[in-house]
C-alpha positions, 0 to 999 in steps of 0.5 A: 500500500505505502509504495501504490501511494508512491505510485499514485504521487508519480502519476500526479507529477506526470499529469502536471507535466502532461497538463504543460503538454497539452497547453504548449503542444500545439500552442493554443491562444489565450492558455497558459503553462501550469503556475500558480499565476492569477487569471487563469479560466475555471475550464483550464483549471477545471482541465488540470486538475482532471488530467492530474486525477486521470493520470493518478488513478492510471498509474494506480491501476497500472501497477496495480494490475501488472506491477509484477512485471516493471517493463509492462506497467512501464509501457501500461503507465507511459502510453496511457499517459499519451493517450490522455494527453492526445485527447485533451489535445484534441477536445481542446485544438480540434487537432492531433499533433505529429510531434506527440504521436510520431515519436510515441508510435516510434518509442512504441515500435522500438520497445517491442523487443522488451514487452513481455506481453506483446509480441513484435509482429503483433505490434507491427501488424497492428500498426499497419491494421491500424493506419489501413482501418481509417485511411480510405475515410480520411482520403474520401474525405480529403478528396472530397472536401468534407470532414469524414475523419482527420489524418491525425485520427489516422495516425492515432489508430496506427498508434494504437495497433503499435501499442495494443497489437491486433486482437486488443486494437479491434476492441479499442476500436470497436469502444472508441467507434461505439463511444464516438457514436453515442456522443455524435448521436446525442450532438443530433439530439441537442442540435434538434433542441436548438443548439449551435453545431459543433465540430466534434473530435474523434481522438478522444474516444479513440482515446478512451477505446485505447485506455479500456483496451490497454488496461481491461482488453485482455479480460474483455477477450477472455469473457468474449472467448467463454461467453460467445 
């Protein structure tokens, strides 16, 4: 227990540190870095402090889940975070930025050797399912001039099947396609009761797919496997 509380600050000072990510990663107007500066807007606050309680409680869980194994909560730990900071990005900026996810799927490649719990061809292929799974969406809509799904969604699914391999790819992208579809769905709804149309981003519930699938994916499969 006392070392969970350990883990639990660590998570806290990566969600400070993630926080300046966020706000400096692509430059946004009118946010500023984390400090203890007045003026500050309640929804930036507000921000902070949910992506310093989320990266808490996902180092928690990592360790509490594959603290048995330091290279896999290691993984579990860092690449939860980065889809954290990837959807707040994207809720925020309506963008996913290059400079987050390219070294992230390179890290995510290059570590493949040292997972126990993924195999290198699984990680590879689910990189490459990942990128052909949403590519002719975002190349109709590129060709046609409509916002079908952005290239940053693209290469967000391509990190996905980098980090989560085939098999937990599809249940991350089958959560996150489910989760986006809800919101959308409730968008149509608030529309018909006279509120403005927004652009909604996908990234975040791309996001959440990947964090249910990194942490709970394999107990999904294995219930999936007995019960269908």
């Amino acid at each position: 227990m006392p070392f969970m509380l350990v883990i639990t600050a660590l998570g806290l000072l990566v969600g400070a540190l993630s926080n300046l990510a966020i706000e400096r990663t692509p430059p946004v107007e009118g946010l500023k870095p984390p400090s203890l500066r007045h003026g500050v807007p309640l929804r930036v606050q507000a921000r902070r402090v949910a992506v310093a309680a989320i990266a808490a409680l996902l180092f928690g869980l990592a360790w509490s889940q594959f603290g048995d194994s330091p290279a896999e909560f290691a993984a579990v730990a860092a690449f939860g975070t980065v889809f954290l900071v990837l959807a707040f990005i994207d809720l925020e900026t309506l963008y996913l930025p290059d400079v987050i996810i390219y070294p992230a799927f390179v890290v995510a490649i290059v570590v493949l050797p040292l997972r126990p719990d993924l195999a290198i061809w699984e990680g590879v292929a689910g990189a490459a399912v990942g990128l052909a799974v949403f590519f002719p969406f975002a190349w109709f809509g590129d060709r046609t001039g409509r916002d079908i799904m952005g290239w940053g969604d693209v290469k967000f699914s391509a990190l996905l099947g980098a980090v989560l391999g085939i098999q937990l790819l599809l249940v991350g992208l089958y959560l996150g396609v489910l989760i986006g579809g809800v919101i959308a769905m409730g968008a149509l709804v608030a529309r018909g009761f006279g509120a403005r149309r927004t652009l909604i981003p996908y990234g975040p519930s791309l996001a959440v797919g990947g964090l249910i699938a990194l942490y709970a994916g394999a107990a999904i499969t294995d219930w999936a496997a007995r019960t269908l």
